[in-house]
N, C-alpha and C positions, 0 to 999 in steps of 0.2 A: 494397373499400376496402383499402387498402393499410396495414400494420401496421408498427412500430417495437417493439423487444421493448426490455425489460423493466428491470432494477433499477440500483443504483448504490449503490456500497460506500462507507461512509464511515468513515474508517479513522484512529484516533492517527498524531500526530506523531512526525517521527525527522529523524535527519540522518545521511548516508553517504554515502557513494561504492559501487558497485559495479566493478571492474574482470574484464573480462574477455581472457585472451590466447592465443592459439592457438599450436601448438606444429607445427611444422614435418612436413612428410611425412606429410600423413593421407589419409585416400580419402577425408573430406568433411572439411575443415580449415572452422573459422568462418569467416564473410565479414566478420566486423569483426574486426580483429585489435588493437581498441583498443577498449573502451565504458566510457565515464569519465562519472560520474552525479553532478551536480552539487546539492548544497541547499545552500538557505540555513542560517545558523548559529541553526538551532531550537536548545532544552533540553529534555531529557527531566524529568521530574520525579516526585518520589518521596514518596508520604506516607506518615508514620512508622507508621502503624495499617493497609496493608496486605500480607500477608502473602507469605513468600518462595514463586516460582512464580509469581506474579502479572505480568499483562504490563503494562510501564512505556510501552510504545506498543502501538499496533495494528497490523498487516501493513503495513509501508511500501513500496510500489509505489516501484522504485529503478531498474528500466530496464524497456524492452521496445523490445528488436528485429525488428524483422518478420521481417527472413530470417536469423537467427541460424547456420541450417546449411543448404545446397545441394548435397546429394549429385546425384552422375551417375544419370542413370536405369537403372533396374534396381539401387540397392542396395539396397534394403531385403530384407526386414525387418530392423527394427531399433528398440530401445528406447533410447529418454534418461536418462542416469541422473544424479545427485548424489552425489557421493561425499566427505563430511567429510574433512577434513584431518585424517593423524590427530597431527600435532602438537599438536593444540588439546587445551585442560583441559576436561575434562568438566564440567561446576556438579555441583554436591551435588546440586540439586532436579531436578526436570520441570518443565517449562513447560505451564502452561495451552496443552490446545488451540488454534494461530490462530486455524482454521477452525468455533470452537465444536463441534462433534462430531469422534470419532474419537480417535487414542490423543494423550496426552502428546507433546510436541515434545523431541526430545535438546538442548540448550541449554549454551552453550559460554561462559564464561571471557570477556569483554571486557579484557586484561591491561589491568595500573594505574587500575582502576578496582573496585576490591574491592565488591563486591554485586553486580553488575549483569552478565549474560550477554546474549546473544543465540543467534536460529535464523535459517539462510536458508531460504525457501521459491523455488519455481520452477514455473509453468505454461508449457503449451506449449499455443499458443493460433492454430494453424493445422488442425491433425489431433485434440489434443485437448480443444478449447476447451471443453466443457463437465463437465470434470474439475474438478475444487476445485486451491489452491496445495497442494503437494505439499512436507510438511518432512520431516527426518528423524525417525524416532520415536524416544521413549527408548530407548537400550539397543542400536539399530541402529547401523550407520555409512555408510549410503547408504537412498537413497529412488529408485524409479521413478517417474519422469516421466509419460514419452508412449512408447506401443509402436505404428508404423504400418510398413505396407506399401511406402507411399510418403514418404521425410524428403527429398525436396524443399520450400525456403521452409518450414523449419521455425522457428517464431518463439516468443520466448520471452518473459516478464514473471519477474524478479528483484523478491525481499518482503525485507525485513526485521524482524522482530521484537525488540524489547529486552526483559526479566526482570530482576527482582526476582531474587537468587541468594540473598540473606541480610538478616536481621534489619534489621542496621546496613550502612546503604550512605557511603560516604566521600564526604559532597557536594563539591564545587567544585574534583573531584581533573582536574587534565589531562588529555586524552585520549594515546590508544598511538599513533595514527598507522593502520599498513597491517594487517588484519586476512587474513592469506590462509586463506578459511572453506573451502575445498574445491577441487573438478575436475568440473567436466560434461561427460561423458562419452557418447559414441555406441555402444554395442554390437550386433554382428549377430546371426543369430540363432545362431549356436556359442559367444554370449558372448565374443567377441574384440571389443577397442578400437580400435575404426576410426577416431575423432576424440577428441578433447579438449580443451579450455579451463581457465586457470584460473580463478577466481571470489574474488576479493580485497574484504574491507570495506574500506573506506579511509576512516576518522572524521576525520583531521587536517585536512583542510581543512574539515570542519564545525563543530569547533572542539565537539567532544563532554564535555559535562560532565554532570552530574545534581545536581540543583537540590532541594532540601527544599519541600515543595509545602504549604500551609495547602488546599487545594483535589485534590481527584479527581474525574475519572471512571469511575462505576459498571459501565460497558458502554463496551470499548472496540474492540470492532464491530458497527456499526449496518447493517444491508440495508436500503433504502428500495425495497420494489416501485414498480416506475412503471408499471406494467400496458401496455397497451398506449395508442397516440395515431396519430392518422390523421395517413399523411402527403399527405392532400388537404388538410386543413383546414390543417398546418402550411404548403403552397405557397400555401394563400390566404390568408397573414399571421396566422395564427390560431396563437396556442403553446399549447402542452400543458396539461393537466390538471394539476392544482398535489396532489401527494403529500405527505402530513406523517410528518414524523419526528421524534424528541424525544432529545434529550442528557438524560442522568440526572446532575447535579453535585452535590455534596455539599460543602461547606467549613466551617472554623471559623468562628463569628461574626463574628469581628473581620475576615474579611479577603470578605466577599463583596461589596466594593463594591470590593475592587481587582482584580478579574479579570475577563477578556472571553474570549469564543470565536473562536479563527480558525479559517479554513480553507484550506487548501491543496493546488494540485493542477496537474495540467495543462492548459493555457486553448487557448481560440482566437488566432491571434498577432494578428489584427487588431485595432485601436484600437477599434472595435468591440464586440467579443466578448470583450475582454480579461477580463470577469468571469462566463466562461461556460465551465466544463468540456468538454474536449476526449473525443470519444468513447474508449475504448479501441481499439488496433490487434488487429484481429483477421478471421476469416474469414468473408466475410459479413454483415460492418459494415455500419449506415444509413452517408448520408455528406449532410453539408451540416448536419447537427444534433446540437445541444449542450445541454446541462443547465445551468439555471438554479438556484442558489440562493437562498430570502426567506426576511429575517425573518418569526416567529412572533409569536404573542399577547403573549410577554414582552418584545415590543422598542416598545412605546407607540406612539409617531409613525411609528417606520421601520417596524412591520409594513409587509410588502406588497413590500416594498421591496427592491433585489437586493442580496446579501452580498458585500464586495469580496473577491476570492479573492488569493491570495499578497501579505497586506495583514494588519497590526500593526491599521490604520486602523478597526475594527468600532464597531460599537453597544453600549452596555454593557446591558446588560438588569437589568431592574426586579424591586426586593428587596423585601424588609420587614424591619423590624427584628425581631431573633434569628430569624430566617429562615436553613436550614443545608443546608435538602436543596430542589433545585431540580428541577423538567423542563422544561427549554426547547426549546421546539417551532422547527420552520424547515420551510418547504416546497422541494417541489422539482419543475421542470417541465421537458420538451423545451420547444426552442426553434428555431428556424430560423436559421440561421448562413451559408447562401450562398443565392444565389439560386434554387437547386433543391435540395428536399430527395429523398434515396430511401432507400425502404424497407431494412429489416435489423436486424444484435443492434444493441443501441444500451447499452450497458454503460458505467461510466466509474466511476472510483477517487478520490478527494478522501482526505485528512486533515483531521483539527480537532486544536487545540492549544490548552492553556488560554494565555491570554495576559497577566501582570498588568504593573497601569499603575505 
């Protein structure tokens, strides 16, 4: 029986742009010399009772490139690196680990937006796909990637994280516009710079602000094991095992009947599958199968039911009066998306965003 692996990140809201641009005369120059990462005009949001260092989103999945670098055969070895710009203001705090274990994240200054920092993360998801995202730690000014042999179709996934940097954050303040966060860089093994790219946040056309929030969430990254799912059963019309997972929300009395959960992410383009998570790119990917979001126990009638993805449009879920702290459950299952599924990692990245009416 043929196997589908395993889990699915679900990750806080953001809005950015990631740009990346290649600089001229390299032994492996990028093969995109443009990667402009569009969202919609999310809000971050800030409640006044958690403390500074705390993440105001969860790792925001902002690009991936499949072949990001195409060296000539025979250059390796060679490692990936991240290198901070060191124009950037350093925050006072550290940043809560993204990746829940391992050190502190170095966390940078979002200009004209006093409280609120950010960190880049980056995987390299050809050669080192079963690495974690990769940020800078406090007190560094570069992070290693990926070291292989071979940096042919090297492919990469750009995160985002936003921070809490201080007490009092300046809500409804304009955003800066072009954030240039660093340089991803190819080094051989003598340590010489054989490529490079820029790596630019770009918030201005996401229309970046932070919003005063009566509502949080507790845990803002969640891992749903999906264990594994036959993909015999999936070709004979049969979808996956339905895995539960629970958002931890907490809000003030008064406002838990104006907020809903969304989620958002990358879909299948078909009319179709339009509310069905698109696998992540990477090496050794199933193909033809996608993840399925349902409502849980707190959504009454629509339990069961499938959650619309990149959609305001949700279910509101069911309270009680002075009710303040919630766990709303949702499942999540493969699904069949073309008419031949096959076996592989089957991995895929969503965000949730609190959303009020």
């Amino acid at each position: 029986m043929n196997n589908i692996n395993r889990l699915i990140n679900l990750l806080m809201l953001a809005f950015l742009l990631i740009h990346a641009t290649a600089r001229a005369s390299q032994t492996c120059p990028p093969t995109m010399g443009d990667a402009v990462i569009n969202f919609q005009n999310y809000s971050i949001t800030d409640n006044p009772s958690i403390p500074p260092g705390s993440m105001l989103s969860g790792a925001i999945l902002g690009q991936e490139n499949r072949s990001f670098y195409n060296c000539p055969e025979g250059t390796g070895p060679v490692t990936m690196r991240f290198v901070a710009n060191n124009a950037l203001t350093v925050a006072p705090v550290s940043g809560v680990a993204p990746n829940g274990t391992g050190a502190p994240a170095s966390v940078y200054d979002v200009p004209d937006i006093p409280g609120v920092g950010f960190a880049v993360g980056i995987r390299e998801t050809t050669h080192c796909a079963a690495e974690p995202v990769h940020y800078i730690a406090s007190g560094d000014d570069s992070v290693a990637i990926c070291s292989t042999n071979d940096p042919s179709q090297m492919a990469t996934q750009f995160f985002v994280v936003f921070y809490k940097t201080a007490q009092e954050i300046v809500y409804e303040q304009p955003n800066s516009g072009q954030i240039r966060a660093g340089t991803l860089i190819l080094e051989d093994a003598n340590g010489a710079v054989i490529s490079e790219a820029g790596v630019t946040v770009e918030v201005a056309a996401a229309d970046l602000k932070v919003h005063k929030s009566s509502c949080y969430i507790s845990d803002n990254n969640i891992t749903v094991n999906m264990g594994q799912s036959s993909v015999s059963d999936l070709n004979k019309g049969m979808d996956g095992d339905k895995h539960r997972f629970i958002i931890p929300l907490v809000c003030d009395a008064s406002q838990t009947a104006a907020v809903k959960i969304g989620f958002f992410g990358p879909t299948e383009k078909d009319a179709q599958n339009h509310d069905v998570l698109a696998l992540s790119q990477q090496e050794s990917a199933a193909t033809g199968v996608g993840i399925r979001i349902l409502y849980g126990d707190n959504y009454g009638a629509a339990r069961g039911t499938t959650v619309p993805l990149n959609s305001t449009g949700v279910e509101p879920f069911a309270n009680a009066a002075r009710q303040t702290a919630f766990s709303l459950d949702y499942d999540a299952q493969y699904v069949r998306t073309e008419t031949q599924a096959t076996a592989g990692l089957a991995d895929s990245l969503a965000t949730f965003s609190l959303i009020y009416n």
